[in-house]
C-alpha positions, 0 to 999 in steps of 0.5 A, spaced: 434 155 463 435 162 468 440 165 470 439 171 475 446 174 477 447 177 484 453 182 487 455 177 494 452 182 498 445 181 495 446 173 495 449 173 503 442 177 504 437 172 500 442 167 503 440 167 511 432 169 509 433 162 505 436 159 511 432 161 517 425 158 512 428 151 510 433 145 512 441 146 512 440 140 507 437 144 502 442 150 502 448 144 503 445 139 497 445 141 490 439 135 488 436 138 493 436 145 492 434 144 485 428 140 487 425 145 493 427 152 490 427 151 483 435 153 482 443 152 483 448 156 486 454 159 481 460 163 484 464 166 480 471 169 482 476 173 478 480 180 477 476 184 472 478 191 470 478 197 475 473 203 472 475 207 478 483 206 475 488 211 476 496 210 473 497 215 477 497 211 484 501 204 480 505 200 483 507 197 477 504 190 478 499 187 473 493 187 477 494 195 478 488 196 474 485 189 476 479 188 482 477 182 485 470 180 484 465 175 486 459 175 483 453 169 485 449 166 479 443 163 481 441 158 475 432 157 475 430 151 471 424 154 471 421 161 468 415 160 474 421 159 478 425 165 477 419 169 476 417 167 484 424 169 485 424 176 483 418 177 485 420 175 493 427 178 493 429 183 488 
């Protein structure tokens, strides 16, 4: 299996073009995407640490030194697949 990862922004792009081509029940059933796209959709959210990070500028809390990401992780069940995908889209 692979897996590609993708910053929101990147994935809100790629996601409206797959709207406009297919059915709202390929982006809505998981089985379905699977079986027509060749992938299931991941998010990922959580604090991981600033690099742009300044002590300086601290309030004291601990998340300070922490950003809140989002990061989209498509899994491919073929390498055919995915190499359609980057060859498309990325």
């Amino acid at each position: 299996m692979t897996t590609i990862k993708l910053e929101e922004h990147e994935w809100q792009a790629i996601k409206a073009d797959l709207e406009k081509r297919y059915p709202k029940s390929v982006m809505l059933v998981r089985t379905k995407m699977k079986s027509e796209l060749g992938f299931t959709v991941r998010e990922h959210r959580g604090w991981i640490k600033d690099p742009n990070y300044d002590p300086q500028y601290a309030f004291g809390s601990e998340y300070d030194s922490k950003i809140y990401k989002v990061s989209i992780h498509l899994d491919f069940y073929s390498e055919g697949a995915a190499t359609m995908f980057r060859l498309k889209y990325l």
